[in-house]
Backbone as a ProteinNet text record, in pm:
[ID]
protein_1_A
[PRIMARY]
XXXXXXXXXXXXXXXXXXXXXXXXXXXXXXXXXXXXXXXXXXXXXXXXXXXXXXXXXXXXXXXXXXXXXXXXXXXXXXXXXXXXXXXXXXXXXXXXXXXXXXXXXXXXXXXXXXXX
[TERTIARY]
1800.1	1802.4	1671.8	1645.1	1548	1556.2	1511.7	1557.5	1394.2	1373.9	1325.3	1280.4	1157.4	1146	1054	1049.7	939.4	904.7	747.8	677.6	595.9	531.6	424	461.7	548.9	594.3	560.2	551.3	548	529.4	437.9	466.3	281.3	211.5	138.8	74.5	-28.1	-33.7	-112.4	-111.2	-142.8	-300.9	-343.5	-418.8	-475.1	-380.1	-417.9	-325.6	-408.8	-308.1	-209.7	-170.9	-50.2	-69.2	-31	-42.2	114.9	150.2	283.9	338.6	374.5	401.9	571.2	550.3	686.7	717.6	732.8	735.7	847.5	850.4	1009.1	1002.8	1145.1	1162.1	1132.2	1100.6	1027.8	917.1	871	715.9	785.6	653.5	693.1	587.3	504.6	448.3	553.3	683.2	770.3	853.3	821	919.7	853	929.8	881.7	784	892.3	842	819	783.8	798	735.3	822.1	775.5	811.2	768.3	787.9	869.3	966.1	1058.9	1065.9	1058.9	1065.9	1193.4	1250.1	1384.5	1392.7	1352.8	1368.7	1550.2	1498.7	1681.2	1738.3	1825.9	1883.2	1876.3	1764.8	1709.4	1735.7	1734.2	1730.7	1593.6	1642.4	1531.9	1445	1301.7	1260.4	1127.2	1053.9	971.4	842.1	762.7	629.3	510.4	533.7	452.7	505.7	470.5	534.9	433.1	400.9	328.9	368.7	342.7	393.4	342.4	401.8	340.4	198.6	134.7	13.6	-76.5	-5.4	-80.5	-105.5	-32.6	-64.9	18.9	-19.9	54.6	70.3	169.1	243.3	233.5	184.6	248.6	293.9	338.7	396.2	287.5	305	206.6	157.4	226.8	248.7	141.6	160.5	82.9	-24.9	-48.6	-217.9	-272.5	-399	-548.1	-513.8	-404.1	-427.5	-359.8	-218.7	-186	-238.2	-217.2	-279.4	-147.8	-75.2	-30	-94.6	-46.8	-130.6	-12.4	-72.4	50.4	-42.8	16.8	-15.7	34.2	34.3	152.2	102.1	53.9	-16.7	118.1	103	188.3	293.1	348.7	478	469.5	372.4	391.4	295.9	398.4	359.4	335	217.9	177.3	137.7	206	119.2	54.5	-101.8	-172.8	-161	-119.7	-104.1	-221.1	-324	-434.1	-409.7	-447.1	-437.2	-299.2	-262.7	-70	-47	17.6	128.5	246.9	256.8	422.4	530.9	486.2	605.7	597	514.9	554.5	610.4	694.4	804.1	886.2	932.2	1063	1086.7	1199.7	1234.9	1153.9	1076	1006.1	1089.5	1118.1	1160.4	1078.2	1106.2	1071.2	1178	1131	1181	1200.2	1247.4	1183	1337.7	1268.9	1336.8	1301.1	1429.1	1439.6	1452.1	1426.9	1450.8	1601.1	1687.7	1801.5	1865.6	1839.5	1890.4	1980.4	1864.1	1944.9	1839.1	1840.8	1737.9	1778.9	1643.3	1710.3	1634.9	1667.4	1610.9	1561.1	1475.2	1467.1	1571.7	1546.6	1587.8	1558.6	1406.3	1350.8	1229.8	1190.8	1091.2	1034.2	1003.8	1069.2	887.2	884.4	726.5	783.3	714.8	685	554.9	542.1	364.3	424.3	355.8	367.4	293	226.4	140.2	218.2
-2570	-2440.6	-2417.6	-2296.1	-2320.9	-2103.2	-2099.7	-1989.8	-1935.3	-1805.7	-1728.4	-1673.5	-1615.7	-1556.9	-1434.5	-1366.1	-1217.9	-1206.5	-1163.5	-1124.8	-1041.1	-952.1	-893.8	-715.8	-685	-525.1	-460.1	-309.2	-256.5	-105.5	-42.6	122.4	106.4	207.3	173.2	336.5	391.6	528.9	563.4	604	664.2	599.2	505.7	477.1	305.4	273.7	188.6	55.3	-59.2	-188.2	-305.7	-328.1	-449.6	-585.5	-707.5	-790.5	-852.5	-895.7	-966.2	-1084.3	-1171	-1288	-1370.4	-1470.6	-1528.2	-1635.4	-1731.6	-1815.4	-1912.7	-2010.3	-2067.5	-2185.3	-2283.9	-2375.4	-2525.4	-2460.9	-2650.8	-2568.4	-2719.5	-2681.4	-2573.1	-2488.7	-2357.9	-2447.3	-2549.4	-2552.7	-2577.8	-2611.1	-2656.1	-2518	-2444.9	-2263.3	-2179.3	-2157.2	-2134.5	-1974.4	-1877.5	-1785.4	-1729	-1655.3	-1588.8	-1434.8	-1319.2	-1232.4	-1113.8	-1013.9	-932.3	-810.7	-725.5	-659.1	-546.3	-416.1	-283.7	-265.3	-182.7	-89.5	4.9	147.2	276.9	310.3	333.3	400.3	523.7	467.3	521.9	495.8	406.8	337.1	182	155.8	33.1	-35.9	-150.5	-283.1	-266.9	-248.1	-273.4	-343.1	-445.2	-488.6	-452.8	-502.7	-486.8	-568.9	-674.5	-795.5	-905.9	-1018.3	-1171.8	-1257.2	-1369.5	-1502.4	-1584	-1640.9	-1787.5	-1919.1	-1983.6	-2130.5	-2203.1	-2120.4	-2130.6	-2062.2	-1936.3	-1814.2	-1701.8	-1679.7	-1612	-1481.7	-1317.3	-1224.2	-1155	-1025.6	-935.9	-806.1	-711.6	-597.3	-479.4	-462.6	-237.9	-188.5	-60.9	28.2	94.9	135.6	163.4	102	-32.1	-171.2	-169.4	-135.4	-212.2	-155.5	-233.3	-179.3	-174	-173.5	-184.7	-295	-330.3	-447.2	-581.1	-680.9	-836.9	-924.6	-996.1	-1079.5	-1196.2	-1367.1	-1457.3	-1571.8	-1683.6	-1830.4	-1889.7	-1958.8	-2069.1	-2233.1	-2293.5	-2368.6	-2490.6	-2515.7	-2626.5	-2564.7	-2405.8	-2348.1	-2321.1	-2327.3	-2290.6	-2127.7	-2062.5	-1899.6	-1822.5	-1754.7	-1607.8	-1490	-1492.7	-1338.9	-1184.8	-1072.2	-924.7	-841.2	-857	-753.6	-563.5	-502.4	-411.5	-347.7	-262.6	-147.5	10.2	91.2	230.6	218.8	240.3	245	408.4	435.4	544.7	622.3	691.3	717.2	685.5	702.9	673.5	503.9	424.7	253	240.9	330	291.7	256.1	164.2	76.3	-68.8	-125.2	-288.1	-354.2	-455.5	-540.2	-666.6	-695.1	-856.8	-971.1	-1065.3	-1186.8	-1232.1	-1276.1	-1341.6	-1520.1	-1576.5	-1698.7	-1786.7	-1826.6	-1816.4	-1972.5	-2099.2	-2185.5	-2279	-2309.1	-2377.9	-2479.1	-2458.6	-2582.3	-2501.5	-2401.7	-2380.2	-2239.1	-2160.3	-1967.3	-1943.3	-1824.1	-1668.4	-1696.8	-1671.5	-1637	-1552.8	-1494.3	-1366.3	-1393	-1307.9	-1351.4	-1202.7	-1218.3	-1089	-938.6	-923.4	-825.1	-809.4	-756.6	-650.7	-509.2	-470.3	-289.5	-269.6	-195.3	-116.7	78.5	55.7	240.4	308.1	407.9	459.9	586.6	644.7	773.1	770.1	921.4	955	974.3
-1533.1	-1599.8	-1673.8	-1729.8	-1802.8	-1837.1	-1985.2	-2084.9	-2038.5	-2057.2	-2057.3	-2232	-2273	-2381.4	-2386.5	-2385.8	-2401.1	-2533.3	-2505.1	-2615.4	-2613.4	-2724.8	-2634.3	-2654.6	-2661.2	-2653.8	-2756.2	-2747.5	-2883.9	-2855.7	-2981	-2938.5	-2901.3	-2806.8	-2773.9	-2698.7	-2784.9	-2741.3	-2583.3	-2526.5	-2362	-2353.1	-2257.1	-2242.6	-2292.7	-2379.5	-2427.5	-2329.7	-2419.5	-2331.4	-2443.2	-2365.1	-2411	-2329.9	-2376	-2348.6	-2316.4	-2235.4	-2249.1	-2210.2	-2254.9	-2259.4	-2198.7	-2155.4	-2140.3	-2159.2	-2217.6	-2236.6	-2194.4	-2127.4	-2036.3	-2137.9	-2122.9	-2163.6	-2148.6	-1968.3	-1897.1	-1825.2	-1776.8	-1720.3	-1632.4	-1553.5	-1465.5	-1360.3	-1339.6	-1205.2	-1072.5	-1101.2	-1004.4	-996.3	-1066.6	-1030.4	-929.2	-817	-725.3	-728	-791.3	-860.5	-941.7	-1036.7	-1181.5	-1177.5	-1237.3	-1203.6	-1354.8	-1320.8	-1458	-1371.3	-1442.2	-1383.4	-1502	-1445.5	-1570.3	-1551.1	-1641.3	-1665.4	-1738.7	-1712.9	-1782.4	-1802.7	-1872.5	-1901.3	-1801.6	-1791.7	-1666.9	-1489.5	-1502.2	-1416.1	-1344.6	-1249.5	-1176.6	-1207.9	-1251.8	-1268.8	-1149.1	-1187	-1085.9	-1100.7	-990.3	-996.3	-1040.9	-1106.4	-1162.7	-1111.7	-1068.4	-1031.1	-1059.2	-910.7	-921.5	-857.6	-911.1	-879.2	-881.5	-754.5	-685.8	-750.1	-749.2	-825.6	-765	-674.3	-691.2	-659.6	-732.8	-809	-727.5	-584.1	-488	-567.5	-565.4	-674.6	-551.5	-630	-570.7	-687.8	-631.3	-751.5	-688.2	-772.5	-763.8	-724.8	-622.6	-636.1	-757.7	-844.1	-970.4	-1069	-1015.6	-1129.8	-1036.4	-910.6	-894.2	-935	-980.1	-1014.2	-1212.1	-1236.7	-1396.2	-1462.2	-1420.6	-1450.3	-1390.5	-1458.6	-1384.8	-1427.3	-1348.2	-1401.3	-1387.4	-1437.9	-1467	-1481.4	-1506.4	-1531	-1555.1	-1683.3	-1750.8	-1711.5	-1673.1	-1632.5	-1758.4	-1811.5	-1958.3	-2073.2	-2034.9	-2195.3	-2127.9	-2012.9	-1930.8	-1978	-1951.7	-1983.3	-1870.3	-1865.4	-1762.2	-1868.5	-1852.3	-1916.8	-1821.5	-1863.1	-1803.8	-1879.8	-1798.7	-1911.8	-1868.5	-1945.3	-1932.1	-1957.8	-1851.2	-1955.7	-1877	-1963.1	-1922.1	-1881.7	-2018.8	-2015	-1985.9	-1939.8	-1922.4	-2007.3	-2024.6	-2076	-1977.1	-1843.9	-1761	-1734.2	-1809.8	-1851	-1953	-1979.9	-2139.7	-2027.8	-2128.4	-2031.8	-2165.3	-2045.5	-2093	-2040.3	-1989	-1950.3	-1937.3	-1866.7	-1813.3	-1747.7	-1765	-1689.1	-1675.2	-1483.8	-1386.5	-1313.3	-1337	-1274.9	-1176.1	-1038	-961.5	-938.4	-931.2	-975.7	-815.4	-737.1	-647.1	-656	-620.8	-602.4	-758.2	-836.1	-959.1	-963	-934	-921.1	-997	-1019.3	-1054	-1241.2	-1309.2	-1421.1	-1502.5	-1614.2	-1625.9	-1809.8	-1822.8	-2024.8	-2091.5	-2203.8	-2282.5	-2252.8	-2269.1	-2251.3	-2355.7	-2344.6	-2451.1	-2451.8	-2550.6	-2514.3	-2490.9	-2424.4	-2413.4	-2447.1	-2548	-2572.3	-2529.5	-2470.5	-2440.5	-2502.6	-2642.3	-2671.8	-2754.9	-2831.7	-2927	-3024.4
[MASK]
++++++++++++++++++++++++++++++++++++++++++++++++++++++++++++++++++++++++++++++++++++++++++++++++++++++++++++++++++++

């Protein structure tokens, strides 16, 4: 098993960036995947970007060209840098991490606001 933690969110006016963090409970070089997942209200979870345990990424059309995701595997943390935020990137923010021989597991969340 292994817990999930988000960090990193906040209110954040149009244009600007966020940093976001995840922090797991055991090492992440043996997690096959780890990924960050949005949720607007009213909305279906949906993907943002995911990296493979050795670092090969995936993103949203949405996310290329401004988001980056990244892995730490020393600090067991997956971070997404957010720049030239949006209003339509208010959401929940999740992290993902997909456990070989374990199941899928998910963190809390953290809220992203983009407004003036």
């Amino acid at each position: 098993q292994v817990q999930l933690v988000e960090s990193g969110g906040g209110l954040v006016q149009p244009g600007g960036s966020l940093r976001l963090s995840c922090a797991a409970s055991r090492g992440i070089f043996s997690i096959q995947d780890m990924g960050w997942y949005q949720q607007a209200p009213g909305n279906q979870r949906e993907l943002v970007a995911t990296i493979t345990r050795f670092g090969s990424t995936n993103y949203a059309g949405y996310a290329k060209g401004r988001f980056t995701i990244s892995r730490d595997n020393a600090k067991n943390t997956v971070y997404l840098q957010m720049n030239s935020l949006k209003p339509e990137d208010t959401a929940v923010y999740y992290c993902k991490a997909v456990v070989p021989g374990s199941g899928i597991y998910w963190g809390q969340g953290t809220q992203v606001t983009v407004s003036s």
